[in-house]
C-alpha positions in Angstrom: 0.0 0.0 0.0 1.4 3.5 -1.2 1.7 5.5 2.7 -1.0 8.3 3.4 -0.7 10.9 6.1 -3.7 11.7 7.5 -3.7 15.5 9.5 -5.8 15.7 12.2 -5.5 19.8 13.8 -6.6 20.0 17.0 -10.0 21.2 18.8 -10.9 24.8 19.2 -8.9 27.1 21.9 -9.9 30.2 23.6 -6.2 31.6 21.3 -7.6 29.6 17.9 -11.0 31.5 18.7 -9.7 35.0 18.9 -7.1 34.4 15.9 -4.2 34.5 18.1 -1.0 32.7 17.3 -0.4 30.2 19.6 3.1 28.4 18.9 4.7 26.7 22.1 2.0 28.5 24.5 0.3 25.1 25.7 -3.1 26.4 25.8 -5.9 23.8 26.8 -9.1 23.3 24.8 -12.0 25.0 25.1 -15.5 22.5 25.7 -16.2 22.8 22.3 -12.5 21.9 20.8 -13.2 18.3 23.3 -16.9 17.8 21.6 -14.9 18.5 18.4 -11.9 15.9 19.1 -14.9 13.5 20.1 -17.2 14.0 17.0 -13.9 13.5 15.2 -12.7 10.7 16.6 -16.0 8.8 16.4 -15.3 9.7 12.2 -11.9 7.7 12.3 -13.8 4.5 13.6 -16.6 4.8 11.6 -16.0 3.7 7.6 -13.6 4.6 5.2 -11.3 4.8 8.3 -12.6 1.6 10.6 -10.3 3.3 13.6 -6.8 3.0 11.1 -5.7 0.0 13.0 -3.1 -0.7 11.2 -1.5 3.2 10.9 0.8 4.7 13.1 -0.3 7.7 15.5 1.9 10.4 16.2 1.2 13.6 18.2 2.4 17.0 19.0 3.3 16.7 22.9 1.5 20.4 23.2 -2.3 19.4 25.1 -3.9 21.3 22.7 -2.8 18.2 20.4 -2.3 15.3 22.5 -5.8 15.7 24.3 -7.8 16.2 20.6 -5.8 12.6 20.4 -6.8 11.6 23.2 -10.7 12.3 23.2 -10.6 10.7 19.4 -9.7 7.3 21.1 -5.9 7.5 19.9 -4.3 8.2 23.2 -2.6 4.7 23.8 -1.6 4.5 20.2 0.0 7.3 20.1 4.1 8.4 20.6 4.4 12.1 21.1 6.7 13.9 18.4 8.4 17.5 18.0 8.3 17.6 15.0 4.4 18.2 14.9 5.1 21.3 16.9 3.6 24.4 16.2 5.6 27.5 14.6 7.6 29.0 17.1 5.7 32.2 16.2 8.5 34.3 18.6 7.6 37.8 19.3 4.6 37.3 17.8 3.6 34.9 20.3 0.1 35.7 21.5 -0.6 38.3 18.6 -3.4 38.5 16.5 -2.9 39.3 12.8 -3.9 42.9 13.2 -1.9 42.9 16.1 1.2 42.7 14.5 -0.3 44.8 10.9 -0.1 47.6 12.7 3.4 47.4 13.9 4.5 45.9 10.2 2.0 46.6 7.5 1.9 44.4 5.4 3.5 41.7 7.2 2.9 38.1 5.8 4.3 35.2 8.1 5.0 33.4 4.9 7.1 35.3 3.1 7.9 37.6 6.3 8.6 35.1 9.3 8.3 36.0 12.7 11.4 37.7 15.0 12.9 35.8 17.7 11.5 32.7 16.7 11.7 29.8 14.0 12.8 30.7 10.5 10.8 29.4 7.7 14.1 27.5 6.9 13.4 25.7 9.8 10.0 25.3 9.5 10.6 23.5 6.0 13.3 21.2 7.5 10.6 19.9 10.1 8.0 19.6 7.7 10.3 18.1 5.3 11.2 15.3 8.4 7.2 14.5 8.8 7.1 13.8 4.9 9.6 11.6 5.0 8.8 9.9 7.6 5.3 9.4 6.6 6.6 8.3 2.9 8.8 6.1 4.9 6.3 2.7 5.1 4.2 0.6 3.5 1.2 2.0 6.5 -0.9 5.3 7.2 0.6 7.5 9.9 -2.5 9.4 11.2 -0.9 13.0 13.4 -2.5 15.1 15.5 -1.1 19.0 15.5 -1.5 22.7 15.0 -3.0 24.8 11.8 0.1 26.4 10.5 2.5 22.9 10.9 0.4 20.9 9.3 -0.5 23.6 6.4 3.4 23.1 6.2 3.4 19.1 5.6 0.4 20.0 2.9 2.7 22.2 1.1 5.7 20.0 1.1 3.8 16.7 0.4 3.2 18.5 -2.9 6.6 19.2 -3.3 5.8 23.0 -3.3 7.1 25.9 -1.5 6.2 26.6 1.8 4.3 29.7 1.2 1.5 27.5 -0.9 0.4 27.0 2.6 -1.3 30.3 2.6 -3.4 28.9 0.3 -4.7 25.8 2.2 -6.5 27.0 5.4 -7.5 24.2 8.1 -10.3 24.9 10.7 -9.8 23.5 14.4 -10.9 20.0 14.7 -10.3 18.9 10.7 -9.5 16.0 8.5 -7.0 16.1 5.7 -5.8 13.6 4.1 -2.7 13.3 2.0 -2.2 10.5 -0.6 -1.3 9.9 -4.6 -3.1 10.1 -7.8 -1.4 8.8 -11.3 2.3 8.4 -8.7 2.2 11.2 -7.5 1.6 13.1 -4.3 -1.9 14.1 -4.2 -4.5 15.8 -1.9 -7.3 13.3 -1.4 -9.0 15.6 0.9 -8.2 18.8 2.8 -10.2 20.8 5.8 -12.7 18.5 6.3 -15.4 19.6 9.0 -18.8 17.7 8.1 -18.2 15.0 11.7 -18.5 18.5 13.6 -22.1 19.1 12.4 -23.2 15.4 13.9 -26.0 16.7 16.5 
């Protein structure tokens, strides 16, 4: 079987609510980021997915990640991994877009970075290291991160420049998957939020 990577980004935070970047700041979920990990999570054992029993489960060791994991039913399957991490956003820690527009109009994190914190060099590299990994087995490897990381692993599956990931927005609480199409790296799905309309 040709290796997917399934994305799962974790359940709403009182930061992902307000538009806040929240890198290494381990904020907890809100009640309706745990409904969300639940609804999704009961998704992943339902069909196509049948609870991926035979995929790997990493997470980001932030709570924000590991708890969405953990309220899916993935908990015990999973081995915590930095390199799911969110962007070590720096200064900008804590900011909201406009925030930081009016001290740098027409700042754009991915083209512009962020001072004091991770270069998108570096945030390439790490992305590039959850590709290969994931490319690196004949099984699924289901993670559970942040918005702006996996945006990253989109990009790069596709063998594209990091800033394409401007272009593929994920909502708290969604299901991407990345596979191939004709042999090569394909989007099979991206952002998907239909198990968060269940009652």
């Amino acid at each position: 079987m040709a290796p997917r990577i399934l994305l799962a980004r974790h359940g709403q935070t009182e930061w992902s609510l307000s538009g806040r970047h929240t890198g290494r700041t381990d904020i907890p979920l809100l009640e309706e980021g745990r409904r969300g990990a639940k609804l999704l999570g009961e998704r992943l054992h339902r069909p196509p997915y049948d609870g991926l029993a035979a995929a790997e489960v990493r997470t980001s060791p932030l709570v924000r990640a590991s708890e969405t994991c953990a309220l899916a039913g993935f908990g015990e399957r999973a081995t915590p991994w930095d390199a799911l991490m969110e962007i070590d956003y720096g200064a900008y820690e804590g900011l909201t877009p406009a925030q930081i527009h009016e001290e740098r109009p027409g700042w754009f994190i991915w083209r512009d970075g962020v001072p004091d914190g991770e270069t998108l060099d570096e945030v390439t590299a790490r992305a590039d290291e959850v590709v290969a990994y994931a490319r690196s087995a004949d099984r699924d490897l289901l993670v559970f991160a942040h918005g702006h990381i996996l945006r990253s692993i989109g990009a790069r599956w596709l063998g594209l420049p990091l800033d394409f990931a401007a272009r593929i927005r994920l909502n708290p609480t969604s299901l991407s998957v990345l596979g191939w199409a004709y042999g090569e790296a394909a989007v099979e799905s991206w952002n998907e939020t239909g198990h968060l309309a269940v009652g």
